[in-house]
Structure formats: C-alpha cells, structure tokens
N, CA and C of each residue as an Amber inpcrd file, in Angstrom:
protein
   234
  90.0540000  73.7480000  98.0050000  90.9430000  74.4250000  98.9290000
  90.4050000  75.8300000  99.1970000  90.2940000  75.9230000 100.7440000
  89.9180000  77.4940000 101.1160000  90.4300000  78.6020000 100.3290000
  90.1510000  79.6370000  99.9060000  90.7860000  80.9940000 100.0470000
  91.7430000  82.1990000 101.4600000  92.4090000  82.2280000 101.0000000
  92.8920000  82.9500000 102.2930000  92.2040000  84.7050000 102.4710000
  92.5510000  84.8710000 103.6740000  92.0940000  86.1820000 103.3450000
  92.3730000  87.5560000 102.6650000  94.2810000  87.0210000 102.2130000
  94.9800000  88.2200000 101.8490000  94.8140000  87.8590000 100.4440000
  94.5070000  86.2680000  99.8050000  94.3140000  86.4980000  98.7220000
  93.1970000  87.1660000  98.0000000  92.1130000  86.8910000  98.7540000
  90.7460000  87.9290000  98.3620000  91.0380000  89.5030000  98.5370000
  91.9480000  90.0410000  99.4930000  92.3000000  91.3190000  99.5380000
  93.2950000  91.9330000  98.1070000  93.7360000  90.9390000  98.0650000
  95.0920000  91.3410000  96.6820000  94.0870000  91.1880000  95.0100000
  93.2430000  90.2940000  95.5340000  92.4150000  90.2760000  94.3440000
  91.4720000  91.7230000  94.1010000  91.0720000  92.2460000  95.2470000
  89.8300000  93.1380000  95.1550000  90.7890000  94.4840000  94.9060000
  92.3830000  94.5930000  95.0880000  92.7950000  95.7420000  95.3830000
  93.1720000  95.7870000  93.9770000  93.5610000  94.7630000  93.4120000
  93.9960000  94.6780000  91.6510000  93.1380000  95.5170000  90.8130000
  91.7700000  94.6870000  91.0850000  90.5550000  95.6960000  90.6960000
  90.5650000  97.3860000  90.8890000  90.1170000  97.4750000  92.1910000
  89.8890000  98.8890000  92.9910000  91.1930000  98.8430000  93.6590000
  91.9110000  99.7850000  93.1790000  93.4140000 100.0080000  93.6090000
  93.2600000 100.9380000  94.9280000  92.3160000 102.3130000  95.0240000
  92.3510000 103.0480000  95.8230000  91.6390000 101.8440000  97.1840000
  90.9870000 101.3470000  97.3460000  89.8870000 100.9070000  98.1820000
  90.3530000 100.6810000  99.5730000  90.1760000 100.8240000 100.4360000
  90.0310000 100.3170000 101.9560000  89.5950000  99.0610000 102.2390000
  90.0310000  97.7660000 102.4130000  89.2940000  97.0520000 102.5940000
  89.4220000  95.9000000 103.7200000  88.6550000  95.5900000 104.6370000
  88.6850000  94.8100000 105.5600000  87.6600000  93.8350000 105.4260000
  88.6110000  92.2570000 105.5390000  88.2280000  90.8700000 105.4320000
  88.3400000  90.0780000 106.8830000  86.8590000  89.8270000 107.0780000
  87.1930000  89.0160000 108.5400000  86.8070000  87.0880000 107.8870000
  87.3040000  86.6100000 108.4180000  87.1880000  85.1860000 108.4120000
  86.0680000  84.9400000 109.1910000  84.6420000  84.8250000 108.8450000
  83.8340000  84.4950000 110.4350000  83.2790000  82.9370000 111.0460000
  84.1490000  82.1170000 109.9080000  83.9790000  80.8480000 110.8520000
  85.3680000  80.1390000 110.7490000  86.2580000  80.7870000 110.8560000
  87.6420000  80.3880000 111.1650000  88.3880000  78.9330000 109.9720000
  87.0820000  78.9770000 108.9660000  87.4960000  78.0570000 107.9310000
  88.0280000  78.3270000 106.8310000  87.7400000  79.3880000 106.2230000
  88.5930000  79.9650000 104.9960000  87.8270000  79.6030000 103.9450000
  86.2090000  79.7330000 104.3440000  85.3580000  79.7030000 103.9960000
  83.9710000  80.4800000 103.5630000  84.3050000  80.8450000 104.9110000
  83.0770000  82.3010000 105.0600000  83.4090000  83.2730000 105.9170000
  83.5450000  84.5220000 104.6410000  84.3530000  85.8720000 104.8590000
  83.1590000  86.8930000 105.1820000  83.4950000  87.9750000 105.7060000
  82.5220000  89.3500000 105.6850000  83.8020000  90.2800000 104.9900000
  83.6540000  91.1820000 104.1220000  84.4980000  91.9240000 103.7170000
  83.3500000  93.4150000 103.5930000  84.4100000  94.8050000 104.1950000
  83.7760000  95.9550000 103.7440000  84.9290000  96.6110000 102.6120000
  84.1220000  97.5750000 101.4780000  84.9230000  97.4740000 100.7050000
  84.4630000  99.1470000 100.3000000  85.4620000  99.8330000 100.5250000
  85.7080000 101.4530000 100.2570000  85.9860000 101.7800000  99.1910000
  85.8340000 102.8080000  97.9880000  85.9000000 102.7920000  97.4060000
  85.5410000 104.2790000  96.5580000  86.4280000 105.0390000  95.7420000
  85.7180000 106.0560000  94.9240000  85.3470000 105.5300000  93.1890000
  85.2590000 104.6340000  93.3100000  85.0320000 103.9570000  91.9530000
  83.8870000 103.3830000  92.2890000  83.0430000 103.6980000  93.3430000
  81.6120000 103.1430000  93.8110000  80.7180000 104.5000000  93.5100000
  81.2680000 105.4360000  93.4130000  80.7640000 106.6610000  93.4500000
  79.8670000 107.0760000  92.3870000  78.3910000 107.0080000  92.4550000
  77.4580000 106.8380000  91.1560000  76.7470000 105.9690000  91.3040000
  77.4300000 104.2770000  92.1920000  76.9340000 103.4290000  91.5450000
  75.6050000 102.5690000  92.3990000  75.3240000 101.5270000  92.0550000
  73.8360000 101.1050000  92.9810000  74.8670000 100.3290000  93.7990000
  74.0410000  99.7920000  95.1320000  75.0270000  98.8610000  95.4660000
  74.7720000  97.8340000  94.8980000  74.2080000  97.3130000  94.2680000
  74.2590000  96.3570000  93.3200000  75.4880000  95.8120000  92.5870000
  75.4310000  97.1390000  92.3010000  76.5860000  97.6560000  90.9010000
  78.2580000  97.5710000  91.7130000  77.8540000  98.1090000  92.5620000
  79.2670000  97.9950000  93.2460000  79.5190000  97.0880000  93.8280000
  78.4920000  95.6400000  94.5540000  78.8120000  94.4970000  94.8510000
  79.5630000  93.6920000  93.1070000  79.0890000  93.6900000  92.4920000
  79.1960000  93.2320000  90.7710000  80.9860000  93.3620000  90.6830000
  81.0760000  94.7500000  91.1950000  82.4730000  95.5370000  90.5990000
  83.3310000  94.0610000  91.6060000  82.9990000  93.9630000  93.1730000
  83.8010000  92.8930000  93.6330000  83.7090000  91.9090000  93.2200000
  82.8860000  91.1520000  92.9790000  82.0370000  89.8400000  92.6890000
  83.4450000  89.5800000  91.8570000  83.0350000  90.8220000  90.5120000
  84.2470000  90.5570000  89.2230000  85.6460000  90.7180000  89.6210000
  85.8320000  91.0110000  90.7200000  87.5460000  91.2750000  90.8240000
  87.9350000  89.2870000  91.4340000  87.0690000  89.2510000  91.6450000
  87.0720000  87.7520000  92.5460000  86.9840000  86.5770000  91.2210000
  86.9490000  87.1420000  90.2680000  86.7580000  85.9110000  89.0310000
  86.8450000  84.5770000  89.0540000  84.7860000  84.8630000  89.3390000
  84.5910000  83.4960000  89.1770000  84.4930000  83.1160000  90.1870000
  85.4970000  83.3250000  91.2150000  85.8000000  82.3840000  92.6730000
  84.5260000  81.8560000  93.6840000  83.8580000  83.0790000  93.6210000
  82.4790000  83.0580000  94.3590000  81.7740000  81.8520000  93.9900000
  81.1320000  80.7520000  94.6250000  80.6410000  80.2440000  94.7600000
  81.3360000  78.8850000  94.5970000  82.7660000  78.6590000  94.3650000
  83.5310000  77.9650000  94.0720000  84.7940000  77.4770000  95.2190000
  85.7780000  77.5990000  95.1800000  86.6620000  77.6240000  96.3080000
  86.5240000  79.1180000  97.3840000  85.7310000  79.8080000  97.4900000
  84.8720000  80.9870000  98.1050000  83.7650000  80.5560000  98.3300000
  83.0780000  79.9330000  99.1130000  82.2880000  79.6080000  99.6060000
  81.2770000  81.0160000  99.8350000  81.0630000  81.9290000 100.7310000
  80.0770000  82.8200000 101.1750000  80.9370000  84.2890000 101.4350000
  80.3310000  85.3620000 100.8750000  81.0650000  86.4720000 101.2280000
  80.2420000  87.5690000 101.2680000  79.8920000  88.2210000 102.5810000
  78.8870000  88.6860000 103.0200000  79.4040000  90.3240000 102.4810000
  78.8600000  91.2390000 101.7170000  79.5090000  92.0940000 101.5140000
  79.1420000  93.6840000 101.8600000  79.5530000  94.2690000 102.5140000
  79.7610000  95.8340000 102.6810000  80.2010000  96.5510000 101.7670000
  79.8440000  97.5820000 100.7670000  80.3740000  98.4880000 100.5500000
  80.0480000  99.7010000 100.0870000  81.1260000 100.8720000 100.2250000
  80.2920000 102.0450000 100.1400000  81.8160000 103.2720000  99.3650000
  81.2790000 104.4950000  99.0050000  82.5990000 105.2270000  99.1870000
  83.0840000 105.9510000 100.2720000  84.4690000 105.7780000 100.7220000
  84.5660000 106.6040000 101.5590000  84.5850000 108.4460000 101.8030000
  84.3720000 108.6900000 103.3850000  84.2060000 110.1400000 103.1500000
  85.5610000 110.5800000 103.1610000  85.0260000 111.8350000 103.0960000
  86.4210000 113.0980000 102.7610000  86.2570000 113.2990000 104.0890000
C-alpha cells in the first residue's frame, strides 16, 4: 500500500520539528515523491548526513511501501 503524502510529512516533522517541508507526488501514485526539507538541525551537516537524518525519520519505509523519494535539503535562511 502507497504512502500518502501527509503521512511522510508527519513522519519527517516528528523527527525535525522546526522544518519546512514540501512533498509533491510526481507520478500521481503514492509512489514517487520529491520532498524539500528545511531545516536548522541540518546546520553543520553534509548533505549526506542530512539526507540520513530523513531517510531515519521515515523508518525503514524507504524502499518498502515508499517506493522513490527524490530529496532536497538544506537550512533555511534568516
């Protein structure tokens, strides 16, 4: 069963409480998401490190009932 998109949002915000984050659906299946993901808890980190930080708020899901999730992220400015 797909993921929705507000559930990947409620998941990533659990994690990163402050974050900004926008989830597009880009093949209308609930399958394959693009998400950008804001953040001052990115601040320091590689993006590596800060893809990791989502990856883990998503437990597990990735590659599973989450099919593909193309990811953006950065901290936001002041």
């Amino acid at each position: 069963m797909p993921m929705d998109a507000r559930e990947i949002e409620a998941m990533i915000r659990e994690a990163l409480p402050d974050a900004t984050i926008d989830i597009k659906d880009l093949a209308g299946d609930g399958d394959h998401y693009a998400a950008t993901v804001l953040s001052s808890a990115f601040k320091g980190k590689t993006r590596v490190a800060q893809h990791q930080m989502v990856y883990g708020a998503l437990q597990g899901r990735m590659g599973g009932v989450l099919h593909a999730l193309a990811l953006t992220t950065g901290v936001p400015q002041d």
